[in-house]
N, C-alpha and C positions, 0 to 999 in steps of 0.2 A: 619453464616457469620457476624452478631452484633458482635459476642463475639469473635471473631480474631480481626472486626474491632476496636473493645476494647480494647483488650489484645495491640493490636499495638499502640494504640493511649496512653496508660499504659507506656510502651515503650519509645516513643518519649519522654513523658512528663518526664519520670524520666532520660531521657541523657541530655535532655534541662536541666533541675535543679542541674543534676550532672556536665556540664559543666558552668552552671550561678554560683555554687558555686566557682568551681576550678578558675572561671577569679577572682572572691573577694579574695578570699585565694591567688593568686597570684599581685593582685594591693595591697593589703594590706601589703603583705611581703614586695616590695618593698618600700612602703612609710615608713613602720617602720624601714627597714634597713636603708633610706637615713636621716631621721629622728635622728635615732643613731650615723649616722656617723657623722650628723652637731654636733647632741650634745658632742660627744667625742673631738670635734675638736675645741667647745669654749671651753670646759672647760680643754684643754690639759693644761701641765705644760711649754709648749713649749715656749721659751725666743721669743721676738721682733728680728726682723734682727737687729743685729747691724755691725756695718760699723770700722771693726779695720783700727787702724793709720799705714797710709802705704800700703794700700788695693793697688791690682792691681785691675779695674773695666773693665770686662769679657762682651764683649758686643758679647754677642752668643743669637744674631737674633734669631728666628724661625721663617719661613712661608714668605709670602709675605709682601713686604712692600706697604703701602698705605694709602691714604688720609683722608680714613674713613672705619670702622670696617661695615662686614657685620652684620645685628642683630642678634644674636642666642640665643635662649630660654637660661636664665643662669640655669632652670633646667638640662637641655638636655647638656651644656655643663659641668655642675659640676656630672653629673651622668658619665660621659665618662672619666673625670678625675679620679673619683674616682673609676672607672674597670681600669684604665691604658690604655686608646684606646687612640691612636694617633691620631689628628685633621686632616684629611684628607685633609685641604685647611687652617692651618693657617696664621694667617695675626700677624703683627704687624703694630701700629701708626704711623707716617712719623715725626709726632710731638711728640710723646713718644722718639723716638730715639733722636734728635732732644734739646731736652727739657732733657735727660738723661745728653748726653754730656756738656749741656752748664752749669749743673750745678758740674759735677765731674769737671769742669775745675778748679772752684774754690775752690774746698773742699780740705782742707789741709790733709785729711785721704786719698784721691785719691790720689797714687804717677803713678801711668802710665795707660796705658790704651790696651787689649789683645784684640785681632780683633780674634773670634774665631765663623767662617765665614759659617760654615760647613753645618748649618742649614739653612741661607738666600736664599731666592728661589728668585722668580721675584721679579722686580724692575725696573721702565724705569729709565735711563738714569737720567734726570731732577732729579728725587728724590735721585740720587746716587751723584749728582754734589751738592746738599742743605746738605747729610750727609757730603760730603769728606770738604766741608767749615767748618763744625763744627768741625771734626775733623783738621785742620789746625789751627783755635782758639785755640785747646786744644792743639796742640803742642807749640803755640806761650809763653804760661804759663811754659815753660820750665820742659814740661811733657812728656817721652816717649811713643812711640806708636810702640808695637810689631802687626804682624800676623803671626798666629799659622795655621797649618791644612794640609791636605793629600791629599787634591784635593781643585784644584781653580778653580769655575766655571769662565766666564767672569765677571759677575755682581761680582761675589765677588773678583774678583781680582783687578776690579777698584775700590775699596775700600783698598783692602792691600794696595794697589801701595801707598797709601797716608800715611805707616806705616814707620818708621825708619828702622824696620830691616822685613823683609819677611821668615819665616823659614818654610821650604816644608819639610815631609816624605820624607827619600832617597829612597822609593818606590811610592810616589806620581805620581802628576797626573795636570797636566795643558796646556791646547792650547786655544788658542784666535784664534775664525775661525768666527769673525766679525759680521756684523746683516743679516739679512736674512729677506724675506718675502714668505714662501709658504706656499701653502692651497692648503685643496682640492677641487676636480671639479668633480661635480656629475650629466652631461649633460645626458651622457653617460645611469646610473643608470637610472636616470628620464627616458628616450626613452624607456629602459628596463621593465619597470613597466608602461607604456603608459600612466603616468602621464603627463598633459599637462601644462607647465608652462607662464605665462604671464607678462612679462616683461615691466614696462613702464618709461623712464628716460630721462634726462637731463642732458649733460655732457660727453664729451669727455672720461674725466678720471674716470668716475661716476665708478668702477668697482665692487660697493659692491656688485652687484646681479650676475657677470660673473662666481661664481661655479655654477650659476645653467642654465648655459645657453651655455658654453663652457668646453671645457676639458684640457682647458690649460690657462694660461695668455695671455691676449693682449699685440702687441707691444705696445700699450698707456699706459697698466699699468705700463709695464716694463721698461718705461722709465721715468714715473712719480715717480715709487719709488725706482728707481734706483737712483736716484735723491736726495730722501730726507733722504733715506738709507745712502749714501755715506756723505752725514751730519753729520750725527749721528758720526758715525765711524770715521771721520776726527777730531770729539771733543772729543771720546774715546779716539784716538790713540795719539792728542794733550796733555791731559790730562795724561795719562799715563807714555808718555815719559820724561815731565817736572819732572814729581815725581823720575822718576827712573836717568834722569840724562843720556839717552840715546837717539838718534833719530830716527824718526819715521819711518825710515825705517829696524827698530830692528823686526816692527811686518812681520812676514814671509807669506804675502798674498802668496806666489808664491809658490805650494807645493812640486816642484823639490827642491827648496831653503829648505825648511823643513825637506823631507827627506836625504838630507845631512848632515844637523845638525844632525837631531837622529843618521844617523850612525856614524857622529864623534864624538855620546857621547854613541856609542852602542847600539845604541835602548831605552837607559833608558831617557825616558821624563824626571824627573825629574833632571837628571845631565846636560839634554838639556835646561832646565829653569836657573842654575844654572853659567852653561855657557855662556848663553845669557843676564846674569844679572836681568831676571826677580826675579831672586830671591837673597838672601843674605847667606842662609846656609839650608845646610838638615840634620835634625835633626829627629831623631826615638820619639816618644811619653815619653820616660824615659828621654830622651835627653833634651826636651822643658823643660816638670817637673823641671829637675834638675836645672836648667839655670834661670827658673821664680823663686825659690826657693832662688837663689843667689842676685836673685834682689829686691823681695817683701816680701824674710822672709817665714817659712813654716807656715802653719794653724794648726799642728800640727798634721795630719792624713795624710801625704806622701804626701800632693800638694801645692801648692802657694799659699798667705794670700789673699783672692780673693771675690768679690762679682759680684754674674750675674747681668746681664741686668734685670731682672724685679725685683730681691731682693730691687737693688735699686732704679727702680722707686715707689717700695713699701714706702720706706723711705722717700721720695721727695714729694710724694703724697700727699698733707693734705687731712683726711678725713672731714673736715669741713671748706669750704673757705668764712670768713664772705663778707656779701655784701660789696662792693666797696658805698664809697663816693660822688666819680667821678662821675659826671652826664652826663660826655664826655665819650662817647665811638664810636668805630670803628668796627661795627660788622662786622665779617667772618662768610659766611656761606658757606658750603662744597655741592660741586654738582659733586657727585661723580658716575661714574658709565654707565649704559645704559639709557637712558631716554625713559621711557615709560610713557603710560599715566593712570592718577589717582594717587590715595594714593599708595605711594611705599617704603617697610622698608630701613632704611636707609643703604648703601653702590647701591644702585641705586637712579635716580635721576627719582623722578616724579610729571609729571605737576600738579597736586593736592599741593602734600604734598611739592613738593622746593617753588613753589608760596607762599603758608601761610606762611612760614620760611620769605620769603620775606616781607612779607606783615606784619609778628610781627615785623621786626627788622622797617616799615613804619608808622608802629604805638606806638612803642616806643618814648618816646619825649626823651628819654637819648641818643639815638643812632642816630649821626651826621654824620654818611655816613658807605658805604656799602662796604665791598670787596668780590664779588664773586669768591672762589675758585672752579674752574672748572678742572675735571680729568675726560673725556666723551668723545668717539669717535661719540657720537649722537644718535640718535634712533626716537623716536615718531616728525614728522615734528606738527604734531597740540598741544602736551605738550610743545616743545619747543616754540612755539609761546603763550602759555600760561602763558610760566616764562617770555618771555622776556615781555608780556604785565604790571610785575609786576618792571621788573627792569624799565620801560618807569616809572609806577608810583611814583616810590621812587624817581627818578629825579624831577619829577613834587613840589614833594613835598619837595622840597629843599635839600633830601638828594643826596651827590655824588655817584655816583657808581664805584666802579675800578674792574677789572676783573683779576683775576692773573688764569696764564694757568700753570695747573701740565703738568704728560706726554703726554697726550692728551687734543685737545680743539679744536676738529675737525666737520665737518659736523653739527650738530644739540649742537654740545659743541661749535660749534664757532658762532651757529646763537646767544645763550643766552650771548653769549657774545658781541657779537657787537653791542649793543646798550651802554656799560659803556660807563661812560667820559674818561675813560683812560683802554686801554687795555697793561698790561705786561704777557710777556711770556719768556720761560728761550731758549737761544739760540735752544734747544735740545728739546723741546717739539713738539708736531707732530699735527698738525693744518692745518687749508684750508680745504680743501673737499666740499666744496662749490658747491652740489648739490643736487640733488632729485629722487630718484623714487620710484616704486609703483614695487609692486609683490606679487603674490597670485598661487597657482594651483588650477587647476580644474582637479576632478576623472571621468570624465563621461567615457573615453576608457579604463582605468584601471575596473571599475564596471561592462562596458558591457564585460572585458574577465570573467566575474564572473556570465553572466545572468542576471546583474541589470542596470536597465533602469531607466529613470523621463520623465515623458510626464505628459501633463496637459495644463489648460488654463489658461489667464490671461487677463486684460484687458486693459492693454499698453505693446508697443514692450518691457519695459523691467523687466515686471511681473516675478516673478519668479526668478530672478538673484539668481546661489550660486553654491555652490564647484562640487556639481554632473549635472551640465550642461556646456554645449561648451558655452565659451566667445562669444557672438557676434560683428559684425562689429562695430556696434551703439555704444554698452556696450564701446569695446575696446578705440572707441573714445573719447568716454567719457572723459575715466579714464585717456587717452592721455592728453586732454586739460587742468583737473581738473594740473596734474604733471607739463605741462608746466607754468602753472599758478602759481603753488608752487615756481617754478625755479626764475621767476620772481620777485617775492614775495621776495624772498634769497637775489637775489643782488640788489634790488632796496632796500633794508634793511641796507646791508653792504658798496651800495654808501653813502646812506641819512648819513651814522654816520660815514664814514672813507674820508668824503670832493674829493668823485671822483664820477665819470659820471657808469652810466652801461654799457658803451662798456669797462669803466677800467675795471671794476669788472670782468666782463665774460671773459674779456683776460687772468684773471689767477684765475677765478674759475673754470665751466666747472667739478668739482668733484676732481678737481687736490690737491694732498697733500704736503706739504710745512713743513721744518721746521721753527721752533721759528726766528732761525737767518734768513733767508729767508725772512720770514714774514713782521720779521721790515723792508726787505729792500725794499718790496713788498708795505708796507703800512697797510697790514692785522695788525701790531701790535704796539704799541704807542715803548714801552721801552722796554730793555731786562734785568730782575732782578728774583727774587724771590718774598715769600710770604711778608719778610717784608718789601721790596720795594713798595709792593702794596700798605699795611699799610700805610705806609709813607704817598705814593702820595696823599691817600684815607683821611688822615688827614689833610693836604697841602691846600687838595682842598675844605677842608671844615672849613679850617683857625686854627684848632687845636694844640696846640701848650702843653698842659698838658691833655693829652685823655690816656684812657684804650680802649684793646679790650676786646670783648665779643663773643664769641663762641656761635651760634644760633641754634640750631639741635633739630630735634626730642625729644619732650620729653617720657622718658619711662612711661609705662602704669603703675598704683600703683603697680600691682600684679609683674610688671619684676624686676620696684625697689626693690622690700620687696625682693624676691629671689635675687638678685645682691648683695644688703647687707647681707644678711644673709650667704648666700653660700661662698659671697667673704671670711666672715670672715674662713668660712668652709675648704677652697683651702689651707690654712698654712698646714694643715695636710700630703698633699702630695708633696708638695714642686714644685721644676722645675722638668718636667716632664725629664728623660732621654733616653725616647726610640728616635729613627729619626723620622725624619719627614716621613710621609707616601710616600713610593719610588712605581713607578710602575713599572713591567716588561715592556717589547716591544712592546706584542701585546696589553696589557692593554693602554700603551699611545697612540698609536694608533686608540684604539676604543674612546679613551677620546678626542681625539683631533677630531675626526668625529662627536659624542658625542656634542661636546661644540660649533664645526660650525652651529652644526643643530638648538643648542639650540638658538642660537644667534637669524636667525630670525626667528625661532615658539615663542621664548618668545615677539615678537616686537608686540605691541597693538593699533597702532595709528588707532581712528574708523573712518577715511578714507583710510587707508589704506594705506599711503603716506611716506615717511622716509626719513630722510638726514642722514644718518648712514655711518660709514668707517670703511667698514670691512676689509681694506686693513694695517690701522693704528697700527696693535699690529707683534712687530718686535718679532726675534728667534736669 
């Protein structure tokens, strides 16, 4: 019996050693192959971009636009580049784009500019009205503006719209079927699983917790964001039809109305765009070529003398920007995201880590006032009252605060806001929500269909509180008073700093969601501009008259910089990536959009338990 026990124990030890080798032999291959391929890639013969006289500049987006990048290991993202894997969720800067155009405007080597749209995924509105402005400066420079492509989602068609000429595939593809708001409702499911859900709120319109508590929308909600929906959609459809030279009732809400057109253009969508002036010509892929070739000169490999979008931010980019002079600055800092509480990587906003941001630019003696940029439909109600305890202190301390609202600056994005001296938001941006609640499940009827049970002692009635026990009456109350208490808290916040009583406030708080333009007329918001309106104000009100800004953000840790630089230099190797953007089938968007509700609030961490969140604020 020893000597099997031996033999076996012989055994084990030599598969454990044969596989502790195999994992080194395989982390080693890979460090040495990625290793090689940095080193091939500094020492390639491969020329700098350069920027020929007469370039068309190819602004072909990828991924989502936004505020601020989520943080990704640059290991992890230069290993994926360099197998060829498509970004699953890429992003682009608001300010790269932004910052692209303002300076092609003036480059005598930029003669026009190709709207090649095909990769641009989401974008609110707000951020699509800050590009279409740029793009108007660069026309004003007496610069053309073509868009190219095969299919025009909405987002990217209100960006064509702002092109001189629009040219669609004669098999393309475009319909504008306006904003939407649906979700799902998982009351149903919960009952199914004998999960017991506990719901505690304030607010009429409060409806971020109603998928889990209903199987359909409220007539409150449906009329609260029917509301702020038809907003949206009325500065699309404004917007749109100034560019094109057509009115607004060109857009075909009416789907009788639609299906007449297709069939008097045959069924072919695109000859129905065509017709209807959305567009200017339909043009095949040889077709476009041919045409930008005529205009911009060829590059000598069959296509137009062309630079993408990030070639040339490469160019524009200095790698070394010496310190500034200016002892006046106007720091921006980005509050981008969900707010949860504690340290949180940056493309989320959290009560730890946006505080200190806050608190370096208060401790800065260079930096003479603040602009918080805010893109948040809210989340943690106790982080949120954490940042806003640091914008009260920058005040204190004689700096100004100005609040500029991206697409969202809602619920727990409008509490950290409402304490600046000046709040701007852009007509279009999705704000209010101005409420509270609390939600948690308990398993204890789901466990007992499994045979598992909690019993025990304790020695107060509310010993023992947690997920595998029934809520008590007591408990419930509790948790009742601590919410109302929160609610309170909200608008006696937003009267003290918008110069109104709390019976104003709760007359159009109550969880209710507002646009931008709305808001100012509400009083929810000072001015209606953009970011460098904010600037402005932000400098105005701190008497500045020769100031720099200052971008305040997270700094990376030494190990992500030494990879960021080094890799960066790595990435010339492979250039702009050309597969698409990662597409999903049916079911797959489906399980991802169920996927991303759930995620929404399992990720929420506020350690009371409490949230001013607007799950209702992300339009379709």
């Amino acid at each position: 019996m020893k000597e099997n026990r031996g033999t076996f124990a012989r055994i084990t030890l030599g598969l454990f050693s044969l596989l502790n080798t195999s994992r080194k032999i395989i982390v080693n291959l890979v460090f040495f192959t990625v290793l090689l391929l940095i080193f091939i890639a500094i020492s390639s013969d491969q020329e700098n971009i350069t920027v020929k006289q007469g370039s068309a500049l190819v602004l072909n987006l990828r991924g989502d636009i936004v505020e601020q990048k989520y943080e990704i290991d640059p290991m992890d993202a230069f290993i994926n580049e360099a197998l060829d894997q498509p970004e699953k969720a890429p992003e682009v800067l608001l300010s790269d784009v932004l910052s692209v155009i303002e300076h092609a405007k003036n480059d005598d080597r930029i003669s026009m500019l190709v709207l090649d749209l095909k990769k641009m995924q989401g974008s609110g509105l707000t951020k699509l009205k800050d590009i279409a402005q740029a793009l108007v400066e660069f026309k004003e420079n007496d610069k053309k503006i073509i868009a190219i492509g095969e299919q025009y989602s909405q987002n990217q068609y209100y960006l064509a719209s702002y092109a001189d000429e629009i040219w669609l595939n004669p098999k393309g593809w475009m319909l504008l079927d306006g904003y939407g708001r649906y979700q799902l409702y998982f009351k149903s499911a919960l009952e199914k699983l004998s999960i017991s859900q506990h719901i505690f709120r304030v607010g009429t319109y409060k409806s971020a917790v109603e998928p889990y508590i209903r199987d359909d929308m409220s007539d409150a909600a449906k009329e609260a964001n029917h509301l702020w929906l038809n907003d949206l959609w009325q500065q699309y459809k404004t917007d749109v039809a100034l560019q094109r030279k057509f009115a607004i009732s060109n857009f075909d809400e009416d789907v009788n109305v639609l299906v007449a057109k297709l069939k008097a253009a045959d069924g072919n969508v695109a000859e129905y765009a065509l017709q209807n002036n959305w567009v200017d010509d339909l043009k095949t892929r040889a077709q476009i070529s041919k045409d930008l070739i005529e205009l911009v000169g060829s590059d000598g490999d069959d296509s137009y003398n062309q630079v993408s979008f990030n070639d040339y931010l490469t160019t524009i980019t200095p790698e070394f920007v010496p310190e500034s002079m200016n002892t006046e600055k106007v720091a921006i800092i980005v509050a981008k995201g969900t707010i949860l509480n504690g340290n949180q990587k940056p493309g989320a906003i959290g009560g730890r880590s946006t505080a200190a941001l806050l608190r370096q630019a208060r401790e800065d003696s260079n930096v003479k006032a603040v602009v918080l940029r805010v893109d948040s439909p809210g989340g943690s109600a106790y982080a949120s009252e954490v940042i806003r305890q640091e914008v009260e202190l920058l005040k204190k301390a004689g700096k100004p605060v100005v609040a500029s609202m991206g697409t969202y600056a809602a619920s727990g994005g409008y509490w950290i806001s409402a304490p600046a001296d000046k709040i701007y938001a852009s007509p279009t941006t999705i704000t209010g929500s101005i409420g509270i609640f609390g939600f948690f499940m308990t398993f204890e009827n789901t466990l007992s269909k499994l045979g598992i049970y909690t019993d025990g002692v304790g020695t107060t009635d509310i010993a023992g509180f947690g997920l595998t026990r029934e809520l008590t009456p007591g408990m419930a109350s509790i948790v009742q008073l601590n919410i109302e208490r929160g609610y309170r808290d909200f608008i006696e916040l937003v009267a003290e700093n918008r110069d109104m009583n709390t019976a104003q406030v709760d007359a159009i708080a109550q969880g209710r969601v507002w646009s931008g333009k709305k808001a100012k007329e509400l009083g929810l918001v000072d001015e209606l501009g953009n970011l460098d309106d904010a600037v402005n104000a932000a400098a105005e009100l701190a008497s500045l008259t020769d100031f720099e800004t200052l971008l305040i953000e997270k700094e990376k840790s030494n190990r992500a910089q030494f990879l960021q630089n080094l890799l960066g230099q790595a990435s010339v190797l492979f250039g702009d990536s050309t597969e698409p953007v990662y597409n999903e089938n049916s079911l797959t968007k489906v399980i991802t959009k169920l996927s991303s509700e759930l995620k929404q609030i399992a990720e929420l961490n506020d350690p009371q338990g409490i949230y001013s969140f607007c799950l209702a604020c992300e339009v379709e």
